[in-house]
C-alpha positions as CSV (number, residue, x, y, z in Angstrom):
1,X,37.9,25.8,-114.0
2,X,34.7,26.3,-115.9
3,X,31.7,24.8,-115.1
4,X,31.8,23.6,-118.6
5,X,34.7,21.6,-117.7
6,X,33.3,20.9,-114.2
7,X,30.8,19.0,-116.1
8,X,32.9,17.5,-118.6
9,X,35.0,16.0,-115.3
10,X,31.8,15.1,-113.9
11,X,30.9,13.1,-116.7
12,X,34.3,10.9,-116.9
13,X,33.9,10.7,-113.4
14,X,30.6,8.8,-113.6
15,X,32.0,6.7,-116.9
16,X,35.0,5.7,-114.0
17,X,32.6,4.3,-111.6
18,X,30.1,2.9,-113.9
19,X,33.3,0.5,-115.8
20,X,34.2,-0.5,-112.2
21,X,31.1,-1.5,-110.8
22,X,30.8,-3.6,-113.8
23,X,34.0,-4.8,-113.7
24,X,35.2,-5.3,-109.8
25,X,31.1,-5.8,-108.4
26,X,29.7,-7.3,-111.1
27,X,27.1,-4.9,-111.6
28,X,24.8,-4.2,-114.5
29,X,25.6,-1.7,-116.5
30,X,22.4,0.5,-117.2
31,X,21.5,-0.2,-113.4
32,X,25.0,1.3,-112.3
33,X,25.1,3.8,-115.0
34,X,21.1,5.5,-114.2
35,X,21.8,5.4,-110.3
36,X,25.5,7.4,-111.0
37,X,23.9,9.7,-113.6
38,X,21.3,10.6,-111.3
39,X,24.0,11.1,-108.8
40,X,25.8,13.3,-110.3
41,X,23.1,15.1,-112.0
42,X,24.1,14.8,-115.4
43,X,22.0,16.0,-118.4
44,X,20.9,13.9,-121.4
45,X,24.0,14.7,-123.0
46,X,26.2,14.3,-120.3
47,X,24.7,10.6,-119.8
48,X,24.8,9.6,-123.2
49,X,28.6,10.7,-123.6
50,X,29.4,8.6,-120.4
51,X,26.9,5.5,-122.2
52,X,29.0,6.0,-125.2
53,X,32.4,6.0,-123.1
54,X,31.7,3.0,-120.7
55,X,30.0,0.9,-123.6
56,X,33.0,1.0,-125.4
57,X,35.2,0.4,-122.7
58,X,33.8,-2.2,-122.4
59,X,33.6,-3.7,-125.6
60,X,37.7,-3.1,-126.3
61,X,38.3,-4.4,-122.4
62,X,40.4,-6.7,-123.0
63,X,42.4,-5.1,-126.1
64,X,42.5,-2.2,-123.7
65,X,43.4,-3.5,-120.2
66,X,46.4,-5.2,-122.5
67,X,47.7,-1.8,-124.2
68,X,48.1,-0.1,-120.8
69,X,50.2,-2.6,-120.0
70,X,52.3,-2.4,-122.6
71,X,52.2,1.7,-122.2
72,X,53.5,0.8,-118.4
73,X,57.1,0.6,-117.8
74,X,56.3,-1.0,-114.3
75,X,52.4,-2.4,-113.7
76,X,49.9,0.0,-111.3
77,X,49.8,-0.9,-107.9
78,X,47.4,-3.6,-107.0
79,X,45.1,-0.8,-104.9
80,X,45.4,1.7,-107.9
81,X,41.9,0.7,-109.2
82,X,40.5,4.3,-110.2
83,X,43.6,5.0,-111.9
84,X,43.4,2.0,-114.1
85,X,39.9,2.5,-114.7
86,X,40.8,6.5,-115.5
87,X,43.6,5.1,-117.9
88,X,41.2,2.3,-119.7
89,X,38.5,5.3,-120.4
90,X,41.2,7.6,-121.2
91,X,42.7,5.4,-123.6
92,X,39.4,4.0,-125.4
93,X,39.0,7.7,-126.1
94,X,42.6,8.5,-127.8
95,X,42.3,4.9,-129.8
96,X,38.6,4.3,-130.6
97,X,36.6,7.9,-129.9
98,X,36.5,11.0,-132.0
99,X,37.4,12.7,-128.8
100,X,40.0,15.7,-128.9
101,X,43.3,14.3,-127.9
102,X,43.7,17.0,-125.4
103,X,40.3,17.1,-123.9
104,X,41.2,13.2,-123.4
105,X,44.2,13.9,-121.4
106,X,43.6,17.0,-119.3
107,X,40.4,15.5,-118.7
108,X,41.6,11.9,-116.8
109,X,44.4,13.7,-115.9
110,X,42.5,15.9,-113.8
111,X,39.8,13.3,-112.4
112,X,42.9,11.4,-110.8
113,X,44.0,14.7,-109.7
114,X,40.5,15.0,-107.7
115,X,40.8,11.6,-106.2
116,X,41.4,11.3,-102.5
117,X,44.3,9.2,-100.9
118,X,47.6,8.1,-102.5
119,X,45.7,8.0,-106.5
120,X,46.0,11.7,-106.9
121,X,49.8,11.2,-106.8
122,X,49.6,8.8,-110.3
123,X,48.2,12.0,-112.1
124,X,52.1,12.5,-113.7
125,X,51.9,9.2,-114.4
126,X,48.3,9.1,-116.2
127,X,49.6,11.6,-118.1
128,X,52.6,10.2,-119.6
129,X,50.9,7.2,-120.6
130,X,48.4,9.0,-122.6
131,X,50.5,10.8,-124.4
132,X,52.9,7.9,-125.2
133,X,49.5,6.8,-126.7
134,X,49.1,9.3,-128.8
135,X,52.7,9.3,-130.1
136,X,52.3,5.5,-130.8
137,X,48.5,5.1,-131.7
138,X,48.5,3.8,-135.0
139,X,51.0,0.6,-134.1
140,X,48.4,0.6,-130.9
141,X,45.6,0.0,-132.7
142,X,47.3,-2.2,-135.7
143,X,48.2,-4.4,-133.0
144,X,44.6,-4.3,-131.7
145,X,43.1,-5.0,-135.0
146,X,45.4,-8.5,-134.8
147,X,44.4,-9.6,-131.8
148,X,40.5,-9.1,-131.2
149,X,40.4,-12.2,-129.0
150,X,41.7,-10.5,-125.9
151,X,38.1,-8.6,-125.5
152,X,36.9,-12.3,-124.5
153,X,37.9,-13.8,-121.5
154,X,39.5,-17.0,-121.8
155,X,37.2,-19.2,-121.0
156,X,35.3,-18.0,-124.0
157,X,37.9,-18.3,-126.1
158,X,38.3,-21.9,-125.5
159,X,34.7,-22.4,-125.6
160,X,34.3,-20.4,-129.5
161,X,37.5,-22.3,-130.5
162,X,36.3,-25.8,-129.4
163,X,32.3,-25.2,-130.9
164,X,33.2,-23.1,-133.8
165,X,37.1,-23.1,-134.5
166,X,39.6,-20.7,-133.4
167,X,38.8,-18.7,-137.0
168,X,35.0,-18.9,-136.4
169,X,35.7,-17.6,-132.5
170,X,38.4,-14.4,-133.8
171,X,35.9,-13.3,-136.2
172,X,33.3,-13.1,-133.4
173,X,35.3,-11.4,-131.4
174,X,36.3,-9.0,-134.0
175,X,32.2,-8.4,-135.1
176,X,31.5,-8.4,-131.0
177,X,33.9,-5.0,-130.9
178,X,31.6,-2.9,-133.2
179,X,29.2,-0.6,-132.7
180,X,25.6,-2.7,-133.7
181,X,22.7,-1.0,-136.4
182,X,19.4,-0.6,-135.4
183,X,17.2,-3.3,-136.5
184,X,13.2,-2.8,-136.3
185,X,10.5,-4.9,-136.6
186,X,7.3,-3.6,-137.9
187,X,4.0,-5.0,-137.7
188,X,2.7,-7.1,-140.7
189,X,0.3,-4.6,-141.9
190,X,2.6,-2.6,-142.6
191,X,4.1,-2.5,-145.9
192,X,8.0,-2.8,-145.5
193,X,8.9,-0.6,-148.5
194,X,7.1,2.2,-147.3
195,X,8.4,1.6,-144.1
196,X,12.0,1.3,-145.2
197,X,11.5,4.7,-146.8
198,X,10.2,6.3,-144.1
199,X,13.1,4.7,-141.8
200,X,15.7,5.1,-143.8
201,X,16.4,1.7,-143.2
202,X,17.4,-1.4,-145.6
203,X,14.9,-4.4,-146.0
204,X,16.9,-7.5,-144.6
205,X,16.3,-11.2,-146.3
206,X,14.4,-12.5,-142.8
207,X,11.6,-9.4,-143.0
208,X,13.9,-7.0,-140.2
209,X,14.5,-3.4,-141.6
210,X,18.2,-2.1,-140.5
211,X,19.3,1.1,-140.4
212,X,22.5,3.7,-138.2
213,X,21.3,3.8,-134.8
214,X,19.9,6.3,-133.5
215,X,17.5,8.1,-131.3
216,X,14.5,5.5,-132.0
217,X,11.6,8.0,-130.3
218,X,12.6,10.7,-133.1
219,X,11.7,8.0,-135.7
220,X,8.6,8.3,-137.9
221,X,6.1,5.6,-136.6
222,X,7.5,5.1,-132.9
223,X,4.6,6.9,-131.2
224,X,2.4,5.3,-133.4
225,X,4.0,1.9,-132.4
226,X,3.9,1.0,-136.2
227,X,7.5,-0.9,-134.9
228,X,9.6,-1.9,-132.3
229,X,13.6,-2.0,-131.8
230,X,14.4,-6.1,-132.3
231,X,17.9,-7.6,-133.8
232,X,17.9,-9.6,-136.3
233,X,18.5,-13.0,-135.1
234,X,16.1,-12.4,-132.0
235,X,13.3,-11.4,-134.3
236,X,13.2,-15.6,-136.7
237,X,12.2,-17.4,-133.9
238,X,8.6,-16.1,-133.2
239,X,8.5,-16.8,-136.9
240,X,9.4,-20.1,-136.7
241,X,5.9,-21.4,-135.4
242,X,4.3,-20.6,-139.2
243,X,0.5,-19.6,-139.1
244,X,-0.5,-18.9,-136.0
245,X,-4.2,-16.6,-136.7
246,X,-6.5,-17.0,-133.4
247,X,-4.1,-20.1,-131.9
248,X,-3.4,-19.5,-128.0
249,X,0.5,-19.2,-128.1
250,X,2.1,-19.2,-124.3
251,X,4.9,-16.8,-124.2
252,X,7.6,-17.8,-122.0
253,X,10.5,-15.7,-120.5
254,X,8.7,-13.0,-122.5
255,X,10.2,-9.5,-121.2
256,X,10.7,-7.2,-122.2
257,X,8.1,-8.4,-125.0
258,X,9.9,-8.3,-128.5
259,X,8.8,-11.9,-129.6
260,X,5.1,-11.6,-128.0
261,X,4.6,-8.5,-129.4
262,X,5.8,-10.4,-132.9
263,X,3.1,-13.0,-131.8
264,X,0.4,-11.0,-131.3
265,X,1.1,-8.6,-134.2
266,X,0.1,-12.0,-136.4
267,X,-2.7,-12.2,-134.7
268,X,-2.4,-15.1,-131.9
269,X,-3.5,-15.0,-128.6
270,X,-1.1,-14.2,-126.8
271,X,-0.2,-15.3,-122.9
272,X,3.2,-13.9,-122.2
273,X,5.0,-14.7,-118.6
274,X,7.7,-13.8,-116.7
275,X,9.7,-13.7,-113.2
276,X,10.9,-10.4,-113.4
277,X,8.7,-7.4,-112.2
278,X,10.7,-4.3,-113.3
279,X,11.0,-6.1,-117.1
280,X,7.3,-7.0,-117.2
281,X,6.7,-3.0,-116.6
282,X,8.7,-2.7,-120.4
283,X,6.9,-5.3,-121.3
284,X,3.3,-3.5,-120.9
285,X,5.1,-0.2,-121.7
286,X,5.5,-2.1,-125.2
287,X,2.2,-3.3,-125.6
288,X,0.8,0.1,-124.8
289,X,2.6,1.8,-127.4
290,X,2.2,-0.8,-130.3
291,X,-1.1,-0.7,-129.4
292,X,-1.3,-4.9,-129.3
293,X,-2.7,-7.3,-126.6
294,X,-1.8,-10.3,-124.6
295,X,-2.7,-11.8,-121.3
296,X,0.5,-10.8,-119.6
297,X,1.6,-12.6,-115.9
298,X,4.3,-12.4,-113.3
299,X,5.4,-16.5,-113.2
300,X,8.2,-18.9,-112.5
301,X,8.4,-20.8,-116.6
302,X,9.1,-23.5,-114.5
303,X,6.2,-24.3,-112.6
304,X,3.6,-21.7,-114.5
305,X,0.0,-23.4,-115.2
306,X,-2.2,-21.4,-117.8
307,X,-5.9,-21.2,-117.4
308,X,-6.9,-22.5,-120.8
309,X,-4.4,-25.0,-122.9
310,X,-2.5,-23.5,-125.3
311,X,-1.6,-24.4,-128.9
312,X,1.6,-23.6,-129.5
313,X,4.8,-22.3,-127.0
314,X,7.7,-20.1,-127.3
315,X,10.7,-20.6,-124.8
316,X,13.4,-17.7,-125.0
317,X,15.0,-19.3,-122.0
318,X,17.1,-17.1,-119.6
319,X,20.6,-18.0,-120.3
320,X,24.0,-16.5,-120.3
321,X,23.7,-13.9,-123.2
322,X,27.1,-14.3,-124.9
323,X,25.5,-14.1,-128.0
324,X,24.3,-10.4,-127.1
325,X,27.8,-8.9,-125.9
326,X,28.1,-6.3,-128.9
327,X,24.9,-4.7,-127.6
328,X,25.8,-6.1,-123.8
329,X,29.2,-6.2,-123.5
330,X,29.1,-5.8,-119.6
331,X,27.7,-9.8,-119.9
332,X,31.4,-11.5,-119.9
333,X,32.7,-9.0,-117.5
334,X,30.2,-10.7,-114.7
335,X,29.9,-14.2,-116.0
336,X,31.8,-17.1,-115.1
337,X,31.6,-20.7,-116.5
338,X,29.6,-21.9,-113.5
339,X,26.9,-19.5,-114.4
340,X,26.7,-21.1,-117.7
341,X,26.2,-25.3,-116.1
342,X,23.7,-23.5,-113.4
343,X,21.4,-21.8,-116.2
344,X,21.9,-25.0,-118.7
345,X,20.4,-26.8,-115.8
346,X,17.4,-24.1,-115.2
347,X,16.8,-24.5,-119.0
348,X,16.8,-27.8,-118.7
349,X,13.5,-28.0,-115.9
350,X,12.1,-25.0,-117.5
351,X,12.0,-27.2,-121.7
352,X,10.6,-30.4,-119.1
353,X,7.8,-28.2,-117.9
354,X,6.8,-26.7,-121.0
355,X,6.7,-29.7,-123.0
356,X,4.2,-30.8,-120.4
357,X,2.1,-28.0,-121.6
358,X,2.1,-28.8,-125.5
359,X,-0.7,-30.6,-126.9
360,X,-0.2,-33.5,-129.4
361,X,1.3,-31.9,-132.7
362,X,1.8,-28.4,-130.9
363,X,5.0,-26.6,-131.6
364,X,7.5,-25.7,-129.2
365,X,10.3,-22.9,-130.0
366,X,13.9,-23.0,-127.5
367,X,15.6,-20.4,-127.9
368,X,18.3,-19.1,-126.3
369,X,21.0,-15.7,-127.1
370,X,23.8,-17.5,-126.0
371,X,26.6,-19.0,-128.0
372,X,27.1,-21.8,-125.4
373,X,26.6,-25.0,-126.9
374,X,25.4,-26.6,-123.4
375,X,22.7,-23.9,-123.7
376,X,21.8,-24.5,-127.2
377,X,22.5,-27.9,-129.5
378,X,23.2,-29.9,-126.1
379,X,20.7,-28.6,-124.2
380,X,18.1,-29.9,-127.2
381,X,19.7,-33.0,-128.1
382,X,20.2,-34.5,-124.6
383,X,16.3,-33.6,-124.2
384,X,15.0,-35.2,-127.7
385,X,16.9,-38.7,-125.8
386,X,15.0,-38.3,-122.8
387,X,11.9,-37.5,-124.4
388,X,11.0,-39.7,-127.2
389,X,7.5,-38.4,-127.8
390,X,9.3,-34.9,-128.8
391,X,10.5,-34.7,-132.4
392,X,13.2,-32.3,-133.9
393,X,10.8,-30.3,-136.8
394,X,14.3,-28.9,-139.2
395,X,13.9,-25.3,-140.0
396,X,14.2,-25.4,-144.0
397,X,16.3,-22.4,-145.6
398,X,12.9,-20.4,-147.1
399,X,11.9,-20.0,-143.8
400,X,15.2,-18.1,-142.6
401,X,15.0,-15.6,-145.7
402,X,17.0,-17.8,-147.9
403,X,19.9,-17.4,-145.9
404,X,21.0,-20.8,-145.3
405,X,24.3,-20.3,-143.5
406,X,22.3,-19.8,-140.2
407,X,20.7,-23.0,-140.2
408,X,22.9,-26.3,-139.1
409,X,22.7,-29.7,-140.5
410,X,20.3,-31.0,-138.0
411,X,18.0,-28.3,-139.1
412,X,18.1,-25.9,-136.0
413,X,18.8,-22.0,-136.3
414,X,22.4,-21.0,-135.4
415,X,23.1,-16.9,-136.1
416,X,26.9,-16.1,-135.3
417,X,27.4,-12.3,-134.9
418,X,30.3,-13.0,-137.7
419,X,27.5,-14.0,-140.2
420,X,26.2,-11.3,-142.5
421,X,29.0,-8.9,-141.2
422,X,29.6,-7.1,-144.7
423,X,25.6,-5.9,-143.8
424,X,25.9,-5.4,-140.0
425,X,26.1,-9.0,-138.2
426,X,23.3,-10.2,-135.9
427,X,23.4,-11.1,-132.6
428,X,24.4,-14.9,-131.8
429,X,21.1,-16.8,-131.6
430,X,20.0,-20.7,-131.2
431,X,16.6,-22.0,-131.6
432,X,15.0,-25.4,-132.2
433,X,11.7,-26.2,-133.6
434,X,10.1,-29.3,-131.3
435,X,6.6,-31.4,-131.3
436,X,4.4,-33.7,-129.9
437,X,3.8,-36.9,-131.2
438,X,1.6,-39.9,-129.9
């Protein structure tokens, strides 16, 4: 064998083991994906091959894990977990890649082949199945095309059906299954039709410019950090808190910085905070490029005291990411419904605290990228009846770009990734604007 193909088996190899730490261990996927790139030595484009591979995998799971069964005349043995995870990789290639059909084949066929113990002997097996893909891909990916759901657990399913209706929750699902654009935010300075030239990116109603993704360090104006990579939906809430020259605006749950470097780009002063060390280092990294400052600190948001009071707070509470899953679609793979009730209740003492912090007729932004209406609508409402000196401030269409449709009947932001599909969908996003009254 050629070391050409020694490499191309090396590189299926690591997308194998990077879908089943995510899948059976629950691991994150850049975090499993670096340490097994570094492993096995791959090159940049080696790594982004298996990134490509495993992120789709992932994304079609469900759609996937289903069509082998269906390609099985008997199911795999319950200990045959490389070989199903072979098959799933193998078979988002042949459906959903622009990989050669034979390079597919030969090349899981061969990986089992390497494996040690009784897995090598399902290489026949691997083998037929594939091909029997190929022979029936186009009814394979009709019927995947039906039935986008099955990418989503069922507990998610149930949850979308019951918040949004079982329509609302398929065409999710079906947006979740796409590749996502590259949406930048640029600094206001800048002017955003020179930018949008330069980019080659469309101006979007809410300020965001959108383009194919791409390598974003080969992009004219990234070393200058005249922008920064920041989907659409995440990029209105910073916006939400209006005119906000020389105000002191606490950051909170700010890595890896998108929103305070929005905040300090219009020219507040910016205190940004979080728990996590390794995403505070982004954080600065940020900063340092885009050239923009803020008091930055390693805190708990629930029990952080800044030095001097602050005007005005932004809370992108941790939460379970479901609205994220295009871009993180390892997220449903390692979250249950109890992870949802025990971050609804962090949330929960984490709004308490930071209400403490706001001054009489300061603002306060929740936020949260989850679809989860525990984390969002309920979260908010079953606050505002606790507290009665916090008001619900609606967010009025103008504000969102025109763009209505995001915006519910109380007034509070709701972006669905099914939204604006014909021009790329969003990320799902809640926020609420709160203040202080006597």
């Amino acid at each position: 064998m050629s070391n050409a193909a020694e490499n191309l088996s090396d590189v299926r190899k690591v997308a194998v083991r990077t879908l089943m730490a995510v899948t059976l261990k629950s691991r994150p996927f850049d975090i499993a994906l670096d340490e097994m790139a570094a492993e096995a030595k791959l090159n940049a484009r080696g790594r982004a091959f298996a990134f490509n591979l495993v992120m789709l995998s992932l994304r079609q799971l469900g759609v996937l894990r289903h069509t082998l069964q269906g390609l099985l005349d008997r199911g795999l043995p319950k200990n045959a977990t490389w070989t199903e995870a072979a098959l799933i990789t193998g078979l988002a290639q042949i459906l959903f890649m622009r990989t050669a059909d034979h390079a597919a084949v030969n090349e899981t066929v061969e990986l089992v082949k390497s494996l040690s113990g009784k897995e090598k002997g399902f290489a026949g097996l691997v083998n037929a199945v594939l091909r029997k893909a190929i022979k029936k891909r186009d009814d394979l990916l009709s019927e995947a095309d039906k039935h986008p759901e099955r990418n989503l657990p069922q507990w998610l399913q149930t949850s979308w059906a019951e918040t949004y209706t079982e329509g609302t929750m398929r065409a999710i699902a079906q947006t979740l299954a796409s590749n996502p654009p590259l949406d930048i935010s640029i600094k206001p300075a800048q002017l955003t039709e020179d930018m949008a030239e330069k980019l080659r990116a469309t101006p979007l109603p809410t300020g965001t410019l959108r383009r194919d993704a791409t390598d974003v360090t080969s992009l004219e104006g990234y070393d200058e950090g005249s922008w920064w990579v920041q989907d659409m939906a995440a990029a209105i809430p910073a916006t939400l808190l209006g005119n906000i020259e020389g105000k002191h605006v606490l950051d909170m749950c700010a890595a890896p910085g998108g929103k305070t470097m929005q905040l300090a780009a219009r020219g507040a002063r910016v205190t940004a905070i979080d728990r996590n060390k390794n995403r505070l280092r982004r954080l600065h990294a940020n900063l340092e490029r885009t050239k923009l400052a803020a008091e930055v600190a390693q805190a708990d948001a629930a029990t952080f005291e800044p030095v001097q009071p602050v005007d005005h707070i932004l809370l992108d509470a941790p939460c379970s990411a479901t609205g994220t899953l295009r871009r993180n679609p390892d997220v449903i793979w390692t979250k249950e419904p109890t992870d949802v009730a025990k971050l609804a209740n962090l949330q929960a003492k984490i709004l308490r605290h930071a209400f403490a912090l706001l001054p009489v007729g300061g603002t306060l932004i929740y936020c949260v990228c989850s679809l989860e209406k525990s984390e969002g609508v309920e979260q908010v409402d079953a606050f505002l009846s606790d507290f009665p000196a916090a008001k619900r401030v609606p967010v009025s269409p103008d504000e969102v770009g025109g763009l209505g449709e995001l915006l519910t009947d109380a007034g509070d932001l709701l972006c669905l990734p099914s939204l604006q599909v014909e021009k790329g969908g969003m990320d799902g996003f809640f926020a609420a604007r709160l203040t202080k009254v006597k």
